[in-house]
BAGU-152293 format. One line per 10 residues: their letters; for each residue y, z, x of C-alpha. Coordinates in nm, 3 decimals, m for minus. Each point is the difference from the previous one (the first is absolute). Layout:
A	Y/Z/X; ...
END
This chain:
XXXXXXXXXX	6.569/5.615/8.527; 0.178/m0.160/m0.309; 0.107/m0.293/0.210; m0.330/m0.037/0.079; m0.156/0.058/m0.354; 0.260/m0.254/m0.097; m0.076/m0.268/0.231; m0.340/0.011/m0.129; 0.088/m0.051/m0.319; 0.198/m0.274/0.064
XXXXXXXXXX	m0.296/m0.199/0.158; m0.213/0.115/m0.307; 0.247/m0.149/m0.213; 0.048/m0.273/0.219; m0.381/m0.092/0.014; m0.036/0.104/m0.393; 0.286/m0.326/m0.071; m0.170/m0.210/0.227; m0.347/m0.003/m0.172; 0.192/m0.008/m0.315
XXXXXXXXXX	0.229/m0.345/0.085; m0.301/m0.192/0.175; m0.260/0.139/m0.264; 0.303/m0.150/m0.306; 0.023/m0.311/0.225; m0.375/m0.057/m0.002; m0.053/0.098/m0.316; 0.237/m0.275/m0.169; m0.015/m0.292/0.279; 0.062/m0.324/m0.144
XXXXXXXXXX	m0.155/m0.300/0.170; 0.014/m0.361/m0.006; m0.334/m0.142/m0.301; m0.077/m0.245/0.286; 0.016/0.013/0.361; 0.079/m0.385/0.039; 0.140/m0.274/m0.210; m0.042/0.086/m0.399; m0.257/m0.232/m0.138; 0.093/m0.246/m0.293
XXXXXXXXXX	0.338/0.027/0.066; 0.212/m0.329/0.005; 0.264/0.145/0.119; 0.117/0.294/0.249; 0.049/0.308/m0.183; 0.286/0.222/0.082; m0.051/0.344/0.076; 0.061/0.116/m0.340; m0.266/m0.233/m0.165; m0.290/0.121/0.285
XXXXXXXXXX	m0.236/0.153/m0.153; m0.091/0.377/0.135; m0.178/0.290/m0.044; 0.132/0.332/0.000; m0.314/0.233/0.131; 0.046/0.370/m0.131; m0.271/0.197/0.267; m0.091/0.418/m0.072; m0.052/0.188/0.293; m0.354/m0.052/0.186
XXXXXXXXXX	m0.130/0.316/m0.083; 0.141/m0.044/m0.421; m0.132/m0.322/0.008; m0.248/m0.084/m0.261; m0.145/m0.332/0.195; 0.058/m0.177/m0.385; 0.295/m0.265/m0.011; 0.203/m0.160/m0.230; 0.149/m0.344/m0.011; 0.273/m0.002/m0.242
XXXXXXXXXX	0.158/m0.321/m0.226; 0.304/0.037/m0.198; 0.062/m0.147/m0.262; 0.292/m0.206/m0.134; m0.098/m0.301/m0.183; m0.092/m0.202/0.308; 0.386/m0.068/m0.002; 0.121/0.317/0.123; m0.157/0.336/0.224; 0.083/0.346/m0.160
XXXXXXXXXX	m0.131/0.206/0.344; 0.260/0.262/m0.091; m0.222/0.067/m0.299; m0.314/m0.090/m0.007; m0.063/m0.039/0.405; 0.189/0.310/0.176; m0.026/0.278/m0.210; m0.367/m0.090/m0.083; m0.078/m0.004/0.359; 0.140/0.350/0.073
XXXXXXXXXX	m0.187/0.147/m0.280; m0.334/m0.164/0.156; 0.128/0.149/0.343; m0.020/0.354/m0.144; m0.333/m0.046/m0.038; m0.090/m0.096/0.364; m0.021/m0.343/m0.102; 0.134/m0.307/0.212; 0.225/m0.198/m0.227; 0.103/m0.393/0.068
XXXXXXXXXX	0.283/m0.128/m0.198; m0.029/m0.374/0.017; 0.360/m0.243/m0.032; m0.186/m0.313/m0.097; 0.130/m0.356/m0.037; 0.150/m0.061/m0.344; m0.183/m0.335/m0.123; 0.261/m0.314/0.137; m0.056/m0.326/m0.026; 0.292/m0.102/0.206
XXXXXXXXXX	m0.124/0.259/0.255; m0.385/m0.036/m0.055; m0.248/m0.288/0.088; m0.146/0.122/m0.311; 0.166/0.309/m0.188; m0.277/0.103/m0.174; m0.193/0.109/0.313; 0.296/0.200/0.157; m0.034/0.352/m0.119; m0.397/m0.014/0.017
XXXXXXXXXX	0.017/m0.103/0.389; 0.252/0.286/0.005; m0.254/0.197/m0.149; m0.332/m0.094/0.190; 0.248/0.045/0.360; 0.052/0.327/m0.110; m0.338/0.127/m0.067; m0.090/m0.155/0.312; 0.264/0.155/0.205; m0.054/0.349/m0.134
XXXXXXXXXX	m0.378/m0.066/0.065; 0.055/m0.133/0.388; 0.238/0.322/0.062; m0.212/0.269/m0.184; m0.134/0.190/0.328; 0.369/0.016/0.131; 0.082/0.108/m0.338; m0.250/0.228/m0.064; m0.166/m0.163/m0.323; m0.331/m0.020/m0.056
XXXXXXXXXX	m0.014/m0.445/m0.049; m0.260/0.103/m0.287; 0.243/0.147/m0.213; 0.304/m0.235/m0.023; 0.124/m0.071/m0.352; 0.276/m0.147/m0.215; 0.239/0.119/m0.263; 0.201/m0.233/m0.198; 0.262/0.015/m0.263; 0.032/m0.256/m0.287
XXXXXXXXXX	0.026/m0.352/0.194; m0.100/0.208/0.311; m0.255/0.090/m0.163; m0.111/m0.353/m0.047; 0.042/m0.050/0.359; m0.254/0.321/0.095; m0.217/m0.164/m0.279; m0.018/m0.347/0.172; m0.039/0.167/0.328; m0.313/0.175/m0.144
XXXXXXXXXX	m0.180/m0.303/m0.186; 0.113/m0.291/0.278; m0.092/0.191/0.282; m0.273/m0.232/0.122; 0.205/m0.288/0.060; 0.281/0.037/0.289; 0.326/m0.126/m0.036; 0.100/0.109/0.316; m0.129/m0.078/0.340; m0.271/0.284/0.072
XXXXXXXXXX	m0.166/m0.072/0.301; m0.107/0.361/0.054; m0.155/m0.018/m0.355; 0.144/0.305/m0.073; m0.140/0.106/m0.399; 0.329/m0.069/m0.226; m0.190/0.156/m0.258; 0.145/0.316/m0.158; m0.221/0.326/m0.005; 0.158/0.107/m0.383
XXXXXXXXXX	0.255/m0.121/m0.201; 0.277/0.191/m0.187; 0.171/m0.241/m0.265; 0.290/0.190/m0.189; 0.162/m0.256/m0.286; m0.134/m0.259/0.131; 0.040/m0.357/m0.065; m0.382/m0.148/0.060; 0.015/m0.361/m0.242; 0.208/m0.315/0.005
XXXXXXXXXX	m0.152/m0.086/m0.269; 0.292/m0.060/m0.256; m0.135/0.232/m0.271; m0.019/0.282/0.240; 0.235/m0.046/0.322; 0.358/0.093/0.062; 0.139/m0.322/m0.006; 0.293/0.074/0.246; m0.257/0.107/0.273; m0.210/m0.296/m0.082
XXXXXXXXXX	0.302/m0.279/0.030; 0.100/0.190/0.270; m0.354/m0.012/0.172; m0.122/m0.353/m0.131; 0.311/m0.169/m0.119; 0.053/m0.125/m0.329; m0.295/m0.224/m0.088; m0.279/0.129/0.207; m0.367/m0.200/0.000; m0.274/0.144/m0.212
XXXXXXXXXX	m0.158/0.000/0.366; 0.267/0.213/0.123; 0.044/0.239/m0.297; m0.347/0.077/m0.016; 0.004/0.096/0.396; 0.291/0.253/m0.034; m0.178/0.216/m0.323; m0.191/0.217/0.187; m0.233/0.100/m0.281; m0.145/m0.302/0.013
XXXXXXXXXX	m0.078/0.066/0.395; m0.175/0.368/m0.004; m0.339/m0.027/0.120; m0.218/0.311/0.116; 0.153/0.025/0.331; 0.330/0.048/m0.113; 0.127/0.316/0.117; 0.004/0.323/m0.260; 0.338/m0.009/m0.221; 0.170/0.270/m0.177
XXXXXXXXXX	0.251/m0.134/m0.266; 0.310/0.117/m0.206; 0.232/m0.119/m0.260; 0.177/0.133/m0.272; m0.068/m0.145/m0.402; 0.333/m0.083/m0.009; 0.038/m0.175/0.233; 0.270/m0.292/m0.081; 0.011/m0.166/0.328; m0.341/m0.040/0.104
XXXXXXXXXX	m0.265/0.004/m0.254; m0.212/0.306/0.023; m0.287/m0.277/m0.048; 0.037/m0.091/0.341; m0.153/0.288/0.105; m0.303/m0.004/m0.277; m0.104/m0.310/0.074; m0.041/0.070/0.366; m0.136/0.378/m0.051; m0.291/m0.275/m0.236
XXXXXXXXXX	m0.039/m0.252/0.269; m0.091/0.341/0.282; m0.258/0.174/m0.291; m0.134/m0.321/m0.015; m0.100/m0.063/0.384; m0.039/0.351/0.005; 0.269/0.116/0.221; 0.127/0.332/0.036; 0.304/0.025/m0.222; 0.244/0.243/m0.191
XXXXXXXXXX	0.260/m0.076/m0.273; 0.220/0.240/m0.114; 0.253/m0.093/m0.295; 0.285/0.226/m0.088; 0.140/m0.100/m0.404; 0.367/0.015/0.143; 0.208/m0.081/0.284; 0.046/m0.404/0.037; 0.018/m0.199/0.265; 0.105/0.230/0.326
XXXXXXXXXX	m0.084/0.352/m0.131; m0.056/0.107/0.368; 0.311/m0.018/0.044; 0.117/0.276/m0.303; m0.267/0.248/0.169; m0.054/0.203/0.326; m0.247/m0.195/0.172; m0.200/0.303/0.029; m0.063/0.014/m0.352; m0.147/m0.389/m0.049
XXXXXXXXXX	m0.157/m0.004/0.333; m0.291/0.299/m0.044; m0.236/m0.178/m0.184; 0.042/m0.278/0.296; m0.069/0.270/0.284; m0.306/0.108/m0.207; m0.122/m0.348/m0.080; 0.033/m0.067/0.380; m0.173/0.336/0.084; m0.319/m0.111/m0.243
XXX	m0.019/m0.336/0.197; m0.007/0.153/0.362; 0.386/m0.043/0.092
END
């Protein structure tokens, strides 16, 4: 009888670490940005420069059909995924949401045809990707969105207000439009009074056209049909000027888009990092929850 009882439970147990190592598998696959050569590229990337995305999945019966494409930040000269892209994603996982952490390009002009384009092609092939593999994924392709932190979040900004022109070959015409936006310290001008001017050299180089400049500050590109936004920043924020986000919070109440901005009077540039992310992130799940997501 016990050998019995006990065989039993070893093929529970068994079974039970099965589900649990191809359900952790699943759950953090990382796979190749593009299926074929990577566009503007001048040169073959190694594997370490390919650009990826890590897909976090919840079970199919937790799963909330909402999902999330996240952009690190990092200057546009570095990623900080171990930051702002991992734990974030886990945290939107709890809440039976599908989370995307995106390894874009890092702007290169040795590497890039042009190296201002790179991370927004990035961007647009992941929204499309996420999009094409939604019913295998189990998201609803009406309720993709975008969180981005300081020059990510200028990346999920341009992804929402340049939407209608594709930088990346879309013959399925796939929508690369974002369904809401979620833009935490983020860098939105390269205009010189309000941008970071490492993620703008970075981005544009070092004497970027008017032309140019005025393409990349994204509050000069919100229109109605750019996608609801919630916004935060700190006052003190010495890295990127909290302005950033005022002036595009203005530019959505003008063209009457859906938008939040929440400003906390301490913290600087980063202050996710200093808290649980359960603490910051509420007011996101409820400003999600008022839009439908």
């Amino acid at each position: 009888m016990n050998k019995e009882r006990n065989k039993t439970m070893m093929k529970s147990l068994t079974m039970i670490v099965m589900l649990l190592l191809t359900h952790g598998a699943f759950a953090q696959q990382v796979l190749p940005l593009y299926p074929d050569a990577v566009p503007n590229s001048k040169v073959r990337l190694n594997e370490r420069e390919q650009p990826t995305l890590t897909v976090y999945l919840p079970a199919a019966d937790r799963s909330s059909g909402t999902a999330i494409i996240i952009f690190p930040g990092g200057g546009y000269g570095t990623l900080v995924t171990d930051t702002e892209g991992t734990p974030i994603a886990r945290a939107f996982l709890e809440q039976g949401i599908a989370a995307i952490v995106v390894k874009y390009r890092l702007p290169d002009a040795q590497k890039m045809q042009d190296k201002s384009l790179g991370p927004l092609m990035d961007a647009q092939q992941a929204m499309k990707t996420v999009r094409a593999q939604a019913a295998d994924w189990h998201i609803n392709p009406s309720k993709i969105g975008v969180i981005g932190f300081s020059a990510g979040g200028h990346l999920a900004s341009t992804l929402g207000t340049h939407y209608k022109t594709s930088y990346i070959p879309n013959k399925e015409n796939i929508s690369l439009r974002p369904d809401f936006m979620v833009l935490v310290y983020p860098v939105i001008s390269m205009d010189t009074a309000l941008t970071h001017m490492g993620s703008r050299i970075n981005l544009l180089g070092k004497e970027p056209s008017p032309e140019r400049v005025g393409l990349f500050s994204n509050e000069n590109q919100v229109t109605r049909d750019t996608p609801p936004a919630y916004l935060t920043h700190t006052g003190d924020d010495q890295v990127v000027k909290v302005d950033n986000s005022i002036v595009f919070y203005r530019a959505l109440q003008q063209h009457k888009v859906d938008s939040e901005l929440h400003l906390f009077a301490k913290g600087d540039h980063g202050f996710v990092l200093k808290l649980p992310p359960g603490e910051w992130m509420q007011p996101i799940y409820r400003f999600m929850e008022r839009q439908g997501f």
